[in-house]
C-alpha positions as CSV (number, residue, x, y, z in Angstrom):
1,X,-25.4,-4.2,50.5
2,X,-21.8,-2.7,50.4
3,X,-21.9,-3.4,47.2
4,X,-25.3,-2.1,46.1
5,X,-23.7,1.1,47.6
6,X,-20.7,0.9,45.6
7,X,-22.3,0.6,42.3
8,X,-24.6,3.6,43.0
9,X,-21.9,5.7,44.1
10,X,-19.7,5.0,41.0
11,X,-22.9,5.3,38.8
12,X,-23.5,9.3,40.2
13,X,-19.9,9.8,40.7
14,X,-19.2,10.2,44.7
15,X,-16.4,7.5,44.0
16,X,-14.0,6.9,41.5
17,X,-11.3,3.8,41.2
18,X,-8.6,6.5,43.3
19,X,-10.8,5.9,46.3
20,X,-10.1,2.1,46.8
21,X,-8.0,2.5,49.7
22,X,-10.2,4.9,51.3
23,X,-13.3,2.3,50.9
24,X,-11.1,-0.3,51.7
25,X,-10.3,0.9,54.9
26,X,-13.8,2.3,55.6
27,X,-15.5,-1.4,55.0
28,X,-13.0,-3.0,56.7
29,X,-13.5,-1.1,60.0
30,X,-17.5,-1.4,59.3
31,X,-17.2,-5.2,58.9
32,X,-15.2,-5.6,61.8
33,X,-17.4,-3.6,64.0
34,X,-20.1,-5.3,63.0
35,X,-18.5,-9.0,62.5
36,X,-17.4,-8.5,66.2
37,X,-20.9,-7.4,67.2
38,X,-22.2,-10.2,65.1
39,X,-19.6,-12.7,66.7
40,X,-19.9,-11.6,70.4
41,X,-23.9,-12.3,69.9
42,X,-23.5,-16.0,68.1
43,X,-20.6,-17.2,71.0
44,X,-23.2,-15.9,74.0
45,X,-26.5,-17.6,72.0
46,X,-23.9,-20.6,71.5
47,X,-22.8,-20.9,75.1
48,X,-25.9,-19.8,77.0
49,X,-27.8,-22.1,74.5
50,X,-26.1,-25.0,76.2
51,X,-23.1,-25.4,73.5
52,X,-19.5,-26.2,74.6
53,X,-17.4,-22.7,74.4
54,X,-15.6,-23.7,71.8
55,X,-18.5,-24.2,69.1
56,X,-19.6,-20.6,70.9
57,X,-16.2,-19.7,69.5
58,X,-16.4,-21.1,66.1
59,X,-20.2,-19.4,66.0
60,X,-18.4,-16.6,66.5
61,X,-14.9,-16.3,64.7
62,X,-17.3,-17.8,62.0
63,X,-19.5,-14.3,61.8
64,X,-16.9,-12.2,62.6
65,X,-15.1,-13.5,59.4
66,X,-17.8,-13.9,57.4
67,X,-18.6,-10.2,57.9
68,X,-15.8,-8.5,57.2
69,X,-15.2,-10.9,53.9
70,X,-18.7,-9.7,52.7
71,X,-18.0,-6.2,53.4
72,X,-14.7,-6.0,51.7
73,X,-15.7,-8.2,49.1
74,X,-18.7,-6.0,47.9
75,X,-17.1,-3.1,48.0
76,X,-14.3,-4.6,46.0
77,X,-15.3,-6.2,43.7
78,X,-17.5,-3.7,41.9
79,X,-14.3,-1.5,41.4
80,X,-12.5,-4.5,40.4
81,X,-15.0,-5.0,38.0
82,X,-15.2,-1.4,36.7
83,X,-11.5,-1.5,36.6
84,X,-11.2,-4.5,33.9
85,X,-14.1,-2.6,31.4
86,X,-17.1,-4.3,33.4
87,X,-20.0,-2.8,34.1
88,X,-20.5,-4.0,37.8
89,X,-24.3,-3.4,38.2
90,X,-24.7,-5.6,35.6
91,X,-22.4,-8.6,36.3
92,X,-22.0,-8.1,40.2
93,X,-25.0,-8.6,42.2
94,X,-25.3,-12.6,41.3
95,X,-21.4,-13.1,40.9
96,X,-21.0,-11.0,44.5
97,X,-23.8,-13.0,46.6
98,X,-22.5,-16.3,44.9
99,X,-18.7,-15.5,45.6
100,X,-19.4,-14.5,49.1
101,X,-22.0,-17.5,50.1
102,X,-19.3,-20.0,49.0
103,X,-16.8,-17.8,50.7
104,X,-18.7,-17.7,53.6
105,X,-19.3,-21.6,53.5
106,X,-15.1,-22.0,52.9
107,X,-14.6,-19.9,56.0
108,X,-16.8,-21.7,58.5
109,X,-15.2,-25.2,57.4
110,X,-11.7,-23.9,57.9
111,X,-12.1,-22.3,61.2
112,X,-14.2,-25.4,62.4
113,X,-11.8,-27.7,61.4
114,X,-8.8,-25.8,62.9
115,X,-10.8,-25.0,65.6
116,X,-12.6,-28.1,66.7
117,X,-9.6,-30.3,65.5
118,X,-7.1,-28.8,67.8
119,X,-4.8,-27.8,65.2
């Protein structure tokens, strides 16, 4: 969806490749708001679901991170794209939703094995 956003906002003009940082910031406070929201919810179905806390807590460090690496990754990488000559509603919407699916299967495997490992 962030990106979706993005791609309409650079097609009327409300943002321009000198507002990265200002997106940036503003999806990565979004995604962590909602990736804690998101996170808080998964640990307490997790644990009152009759899971040990800490799968609750890799439910939850899991959305949390998965989140915010959508959020900043969809409203990135359309201006990334649109920076190199690309025309990002064209090329993003199937590169984005792959990118951040593997992304999000990556993340979950690292913070279970660090988690659950005891590492």
């Amino acid at each position: 969806q962030s990106a979706t956003l993005i791609i309409r906002a650079l097609a009327v003009g409300d943002v321009a490749l000198r507002d990265v940082v200002r997106i940036f910031v503003r999806e990565l406070g979004q995604g962590l708001l909602l990736g804690t929201v998101l996170g808080l919810m998964g640990f307490a179905k997790a644990v009152l679901g009759g899971q040990s806390v800490a799968l609750g807590a890799v439910v939850g460090m899991t959305l949390l991170s998965v989140v915010l690496f959508g959020s900043v990754v969809g409203s990135m990488l359309p201006l990334g794209l649109t920076r190199v000559g690309i025309d990002p509603a064209i090329a993003s919407s199937p590169f984005i939703a792959s990118f951040v699916d593997i992304g999000g299967i990556l993340i979950y495997v690292l913070i279970a094995t660090r988690m659950l490992s005891g590492a």
